[in-house]
C-alpha positions as CSV (number, residue, x, y, z in Angstrom):
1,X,16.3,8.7,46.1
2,X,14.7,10.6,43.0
3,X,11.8,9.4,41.8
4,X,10.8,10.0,38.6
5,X,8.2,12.2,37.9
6,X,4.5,11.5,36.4
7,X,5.2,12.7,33.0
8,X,8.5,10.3,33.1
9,X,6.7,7.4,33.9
10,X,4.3,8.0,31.2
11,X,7.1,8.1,28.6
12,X,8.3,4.2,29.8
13,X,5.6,2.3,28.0
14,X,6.2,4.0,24.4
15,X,9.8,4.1,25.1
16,X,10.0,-0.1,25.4
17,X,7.6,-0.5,22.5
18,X,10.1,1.9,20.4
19,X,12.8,-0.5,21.7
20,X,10.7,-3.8,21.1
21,X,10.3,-2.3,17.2
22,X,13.5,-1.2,16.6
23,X,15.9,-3.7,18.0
24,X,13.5,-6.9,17.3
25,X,11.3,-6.3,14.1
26,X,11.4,-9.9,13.7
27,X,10.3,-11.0,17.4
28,X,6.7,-10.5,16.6
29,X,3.9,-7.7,18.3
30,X,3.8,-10.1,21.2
31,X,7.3,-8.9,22.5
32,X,6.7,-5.8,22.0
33,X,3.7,-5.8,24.0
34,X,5.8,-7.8,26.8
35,X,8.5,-4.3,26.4
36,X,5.4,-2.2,27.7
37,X,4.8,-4.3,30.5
38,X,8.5,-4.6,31.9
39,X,8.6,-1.2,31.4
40,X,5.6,-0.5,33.5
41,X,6.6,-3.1,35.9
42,X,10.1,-1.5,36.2
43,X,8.6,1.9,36.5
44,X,6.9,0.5,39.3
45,X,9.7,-0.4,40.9
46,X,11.9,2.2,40.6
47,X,9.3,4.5,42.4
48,X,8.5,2.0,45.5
49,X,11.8,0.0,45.8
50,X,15.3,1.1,46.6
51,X,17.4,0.8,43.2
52,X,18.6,-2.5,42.7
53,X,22.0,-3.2,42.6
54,X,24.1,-3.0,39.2
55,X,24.6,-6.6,37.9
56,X,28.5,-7.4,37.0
57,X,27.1,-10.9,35.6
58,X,25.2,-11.4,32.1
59,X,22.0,-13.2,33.8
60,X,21.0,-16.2,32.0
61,X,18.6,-15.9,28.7
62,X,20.6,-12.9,27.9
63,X,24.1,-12.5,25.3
64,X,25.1,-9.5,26.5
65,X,24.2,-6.4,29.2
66,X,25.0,-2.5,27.5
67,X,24.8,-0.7,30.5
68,X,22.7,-2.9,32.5
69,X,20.1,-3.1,29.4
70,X,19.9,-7.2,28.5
71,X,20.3,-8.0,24.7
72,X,18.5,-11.7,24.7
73,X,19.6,-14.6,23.7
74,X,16.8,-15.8,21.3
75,X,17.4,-12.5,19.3
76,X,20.7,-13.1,19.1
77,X,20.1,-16.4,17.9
78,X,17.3,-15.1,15.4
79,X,19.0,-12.6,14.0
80,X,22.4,-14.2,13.5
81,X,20.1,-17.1,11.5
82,X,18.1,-14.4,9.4
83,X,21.2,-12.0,8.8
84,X,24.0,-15.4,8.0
85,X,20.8,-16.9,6.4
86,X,21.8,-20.1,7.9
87,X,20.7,-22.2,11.2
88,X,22.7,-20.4,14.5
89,X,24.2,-23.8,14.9
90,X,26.5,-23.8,11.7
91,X,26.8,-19.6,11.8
92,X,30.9,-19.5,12.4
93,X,32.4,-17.3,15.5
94,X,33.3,-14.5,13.2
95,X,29.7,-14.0,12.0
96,X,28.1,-14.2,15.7
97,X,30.8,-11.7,16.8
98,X,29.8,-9.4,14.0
99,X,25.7,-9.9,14.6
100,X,26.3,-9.3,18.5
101,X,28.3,-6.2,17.7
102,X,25.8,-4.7,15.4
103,X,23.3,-5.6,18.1
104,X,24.9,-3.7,20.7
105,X,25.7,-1.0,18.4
106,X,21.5,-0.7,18.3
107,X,21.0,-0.9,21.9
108,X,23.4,1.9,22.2
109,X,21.7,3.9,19.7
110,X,18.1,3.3,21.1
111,X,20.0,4.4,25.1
112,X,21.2,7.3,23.4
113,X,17.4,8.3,21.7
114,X,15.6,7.8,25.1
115,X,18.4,10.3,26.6
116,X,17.0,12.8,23.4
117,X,13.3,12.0,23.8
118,X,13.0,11.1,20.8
119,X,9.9,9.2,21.1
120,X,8.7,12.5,21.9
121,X,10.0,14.3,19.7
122,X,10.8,13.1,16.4
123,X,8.1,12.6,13.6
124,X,9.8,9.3,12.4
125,X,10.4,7.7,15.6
126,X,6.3,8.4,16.4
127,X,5.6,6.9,13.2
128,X,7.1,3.6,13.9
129,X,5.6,3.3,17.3
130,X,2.4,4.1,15.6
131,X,2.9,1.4,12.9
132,X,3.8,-0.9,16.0
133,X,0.6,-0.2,17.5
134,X,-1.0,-1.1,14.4
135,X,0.8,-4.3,14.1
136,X,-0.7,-5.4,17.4
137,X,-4.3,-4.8,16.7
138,X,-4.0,-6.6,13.8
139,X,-2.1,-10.0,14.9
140,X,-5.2,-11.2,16.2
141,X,-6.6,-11.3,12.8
142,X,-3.6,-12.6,11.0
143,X,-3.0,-15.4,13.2
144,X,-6.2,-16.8,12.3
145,X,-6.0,-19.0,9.0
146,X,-9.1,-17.8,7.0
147,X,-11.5,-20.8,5.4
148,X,-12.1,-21.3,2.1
149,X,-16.1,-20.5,2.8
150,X,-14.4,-16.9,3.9
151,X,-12.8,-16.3,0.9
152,X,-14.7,-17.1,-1.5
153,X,-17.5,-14.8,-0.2
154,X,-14.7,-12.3,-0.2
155,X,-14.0,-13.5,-4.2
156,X,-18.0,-13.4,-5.2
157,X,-18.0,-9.8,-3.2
158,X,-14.6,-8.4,-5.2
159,X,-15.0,-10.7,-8.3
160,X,-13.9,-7.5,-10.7
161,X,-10.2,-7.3,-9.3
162,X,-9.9,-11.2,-10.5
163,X,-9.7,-10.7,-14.0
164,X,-7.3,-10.6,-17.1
165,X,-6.5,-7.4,-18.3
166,X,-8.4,-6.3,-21.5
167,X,-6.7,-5.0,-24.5
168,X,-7.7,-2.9,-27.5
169,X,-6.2,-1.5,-30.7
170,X,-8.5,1.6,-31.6
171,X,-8.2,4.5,-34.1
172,X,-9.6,7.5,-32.6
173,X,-10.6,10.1,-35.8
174,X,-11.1,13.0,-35.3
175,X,-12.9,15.9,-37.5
176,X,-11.3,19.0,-36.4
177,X,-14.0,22.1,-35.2
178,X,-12.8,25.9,-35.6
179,X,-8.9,26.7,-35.0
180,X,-6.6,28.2,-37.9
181,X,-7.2,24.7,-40.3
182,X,-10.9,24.6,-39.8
183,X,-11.9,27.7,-39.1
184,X,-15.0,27.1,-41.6
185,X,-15.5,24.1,-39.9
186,X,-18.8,24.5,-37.8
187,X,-19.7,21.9,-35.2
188,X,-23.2,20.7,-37.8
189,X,-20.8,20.3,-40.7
190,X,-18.3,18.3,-39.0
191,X,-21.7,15.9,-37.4
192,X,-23.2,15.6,-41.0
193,X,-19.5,14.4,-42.3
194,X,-19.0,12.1,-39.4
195,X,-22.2,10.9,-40.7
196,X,-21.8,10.0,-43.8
197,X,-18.4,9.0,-42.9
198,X,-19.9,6.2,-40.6
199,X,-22.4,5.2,-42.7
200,X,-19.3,4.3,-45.7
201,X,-17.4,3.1,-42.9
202,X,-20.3,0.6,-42.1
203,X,-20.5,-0.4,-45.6
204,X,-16.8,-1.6,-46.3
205,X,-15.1,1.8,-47.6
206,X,-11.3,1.8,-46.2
207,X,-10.3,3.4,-43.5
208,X,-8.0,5.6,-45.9
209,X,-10.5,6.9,-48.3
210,X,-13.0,7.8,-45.4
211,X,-10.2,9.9,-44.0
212,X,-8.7,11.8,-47.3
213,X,-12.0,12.2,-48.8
214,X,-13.8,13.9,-45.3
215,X,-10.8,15.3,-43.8
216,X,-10.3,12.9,-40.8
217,X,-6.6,13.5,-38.9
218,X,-5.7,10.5,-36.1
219,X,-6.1,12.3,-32.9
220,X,-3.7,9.9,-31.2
221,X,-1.4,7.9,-34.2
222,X,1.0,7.4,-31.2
223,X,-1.3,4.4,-29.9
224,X,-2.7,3.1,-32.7
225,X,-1.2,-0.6,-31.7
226,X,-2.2,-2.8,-28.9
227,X,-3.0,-1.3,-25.6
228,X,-3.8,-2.5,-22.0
229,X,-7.2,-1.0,-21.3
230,X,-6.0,1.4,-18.3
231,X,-3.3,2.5,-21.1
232,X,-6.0,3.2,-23.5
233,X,-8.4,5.0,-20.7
234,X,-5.8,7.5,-20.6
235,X,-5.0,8.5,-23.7
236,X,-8.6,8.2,-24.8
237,X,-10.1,9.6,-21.6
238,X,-13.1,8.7,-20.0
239,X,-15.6,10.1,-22.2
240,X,-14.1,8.4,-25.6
241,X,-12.9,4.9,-23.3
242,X,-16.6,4.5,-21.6
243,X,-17.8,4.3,-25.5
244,X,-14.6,2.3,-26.6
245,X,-15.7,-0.5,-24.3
246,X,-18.7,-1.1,-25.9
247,X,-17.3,-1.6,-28.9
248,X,-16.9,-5.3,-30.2
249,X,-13.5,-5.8,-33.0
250,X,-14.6,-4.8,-36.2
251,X,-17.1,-2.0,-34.9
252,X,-17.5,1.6,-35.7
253,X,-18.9,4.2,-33.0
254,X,-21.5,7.0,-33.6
255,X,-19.7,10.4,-34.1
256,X,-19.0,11.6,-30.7
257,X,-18.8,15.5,-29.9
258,X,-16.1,16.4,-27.7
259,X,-14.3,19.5,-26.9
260,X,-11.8,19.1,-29.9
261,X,-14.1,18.2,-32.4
262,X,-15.9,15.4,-33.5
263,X,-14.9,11.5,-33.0
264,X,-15.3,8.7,-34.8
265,X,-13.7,5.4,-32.7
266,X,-12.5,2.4,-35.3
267,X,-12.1,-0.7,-33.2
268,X,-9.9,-2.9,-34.8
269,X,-9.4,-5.4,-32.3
270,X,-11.0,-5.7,-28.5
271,X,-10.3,-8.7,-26.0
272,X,-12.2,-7.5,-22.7
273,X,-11.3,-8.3,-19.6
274,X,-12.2,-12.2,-18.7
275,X,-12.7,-13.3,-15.0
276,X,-10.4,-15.5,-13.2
277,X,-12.0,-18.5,-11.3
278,X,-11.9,-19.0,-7.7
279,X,-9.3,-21.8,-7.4
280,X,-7.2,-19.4,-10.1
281,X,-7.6,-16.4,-7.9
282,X,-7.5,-18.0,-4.3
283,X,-3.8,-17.2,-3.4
284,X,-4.5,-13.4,-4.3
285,X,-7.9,-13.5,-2.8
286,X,-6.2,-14.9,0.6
287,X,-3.5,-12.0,0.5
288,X,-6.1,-9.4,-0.1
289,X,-8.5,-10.5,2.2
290,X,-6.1,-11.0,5.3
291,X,-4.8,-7.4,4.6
292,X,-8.6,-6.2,4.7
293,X,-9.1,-8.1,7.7
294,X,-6.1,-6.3,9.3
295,X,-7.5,-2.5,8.4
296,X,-10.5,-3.2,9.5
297,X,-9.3,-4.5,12.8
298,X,-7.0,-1.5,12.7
299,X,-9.8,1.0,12.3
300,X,-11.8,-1.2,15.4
301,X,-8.7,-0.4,17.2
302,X,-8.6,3.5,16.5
303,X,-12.0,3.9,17.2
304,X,-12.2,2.3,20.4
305,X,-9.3,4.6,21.5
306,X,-10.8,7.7,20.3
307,X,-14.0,6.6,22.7
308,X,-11.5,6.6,25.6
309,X,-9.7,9.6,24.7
310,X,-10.3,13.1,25.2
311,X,-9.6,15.4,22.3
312,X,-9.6,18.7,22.3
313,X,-8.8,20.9,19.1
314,X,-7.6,24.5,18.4
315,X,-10.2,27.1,17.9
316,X,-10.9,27.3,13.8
317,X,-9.2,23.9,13.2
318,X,-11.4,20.5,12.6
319,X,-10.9,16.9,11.3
């Protein structure tokens, strides 16, 4: 009898975790783990123990045998449930035929990739076992319920992501510097103006007198109304937003020299950003801080494998 060769035997374990994935998403990491071990256990036997005979019998816990590959009964059972969206016990014949032909149609089509090495091979297929991989070193994590002690330290340490989103309606003026309208304009002129122009702004002139009589334009008249802040962040950008924020409704900014001329920022109204409370926040702080929980077991996970690996890169490349 052939045995298989070294480099064969080291393809079994990826190969039943790409099964494990592929045809059971829903059975959980543990089973795919458990599709690593039967295949070691069967690569095992295969290379001390005469091959066993072909069964002509579906053993029990199994639906079905595609060429002597089991298809188990619990995932039939699950996946008729979750596709029919209805307990197994009141799915009708029709839709368990259709679920176990699907089923096999899978089992086939994961046969036909081990025959084309695709876990070898193929970038998408390597991705999933990866992601598979990283499914497992997390479930540890995730099947531990967090306490409330936990997650608040995880609120007080992120408190800034639990908050309302601030809005603003701002006019951003702007005194033109140089160009074909203002090529007299020099940079002290325009400063002196924006001045002045704060100073009668200050003192109750309107908005449209300061900007006839000193030659103001509205850099941005596209978003004078009511923006979220990140929406205002952009069109402002970061040197005009950092001053907008400190602005309360009602105030007028300092002229501000930027690369098209100089500013003048007219808050008209500003609701900042208020915190949510803990018992507010607690079901988003319990999502985010399992899902940090599982990178950082993730990255345990990596970096315990890189110890135990030996890597060797091309001359000239680095990571």
């Amino acid at each position: 009898m052939r045995r298989p060769s070294v480099n064969r035997l080291r393809r079994i374990a990826p190969r039943a975790l790409l099964r494990a994935w592929i045809l059971g998403p829903r059975r959980g990491v543990a089973l795919a783990l458990a599709g690593i071990a039967a295949g070691l256990i069967a690569a095992g036997v295969v290379v001390f123990h005469p091959a066993a005979r072909r069964s002509t019998a579906v053993p029990g816990g199994y639906v079905a045998l595609v060429n002597q590959q089991g298809v188990l009964m619990s995932d039939f059972i699950s996946q008729t449930s979750t596709e029919m969206e209805e307990p197994f016990e009141r799915t009708t014949p029709a839709q368990r035929r259709k679920v176990l032909h699907e089923m096999i149609d899978k089992e086939l089509l994961v046969q036909r990739a081990e025959v084309l090495d695709l876990p070898e091979t193929t970038t998408e297929v390597r991705t999933i076992m990866a992601e598979a991989v990283n499914a497992q070193a997390a479930a540890p994590v995730l099947a531990q319920t967090p306490t409330d002690a936990q997650l608040r330290g995880y609120y007080e340490a992120h408190k800034s992501r639990y908050s309302t989103e601030g809005t603003m309606t701002v006019r951003n003026l702007v005194l033109h510097v140089g160009g074909y309208r203002n090529a007299d304009q020099t940079t002290a002129q325009a400063d002196a103006d924006a001045v002045e122009a704060v100073y009668q702004l200050r003192s109750g002139a309107s908005l449209s007198y300061v900007m006839e009589h000193f030659g103001f334009v509205d850099a941005d008249p596209a978003y004078d109304t009511q923006q979220l802040d990140f929406a205002a962040q952009i069109h402002l950008g970061n040197k005009l937003y950092a001053i907008a924020q400190t602005l309360s409704t009602g105030q007028i900014s300092d002229p501000i020299d930027d690369s098209d001329g100089v500013h003048v920022l007219v808050m008209q109204q500003h609701s900042p950003p208020v915190a949510a409370d803990f018992p507010t926040s607690r079901i988003q702080v319990y999502t985010d801080y399992r899902q940090q929980e599982a990178v950082l077991a993730q990255q345990r996970n990596l970096q315990y494998l890189r110890r135990q690996a030996q890597i060797l890169l091309a001359p000239g490349q680095a990571e």
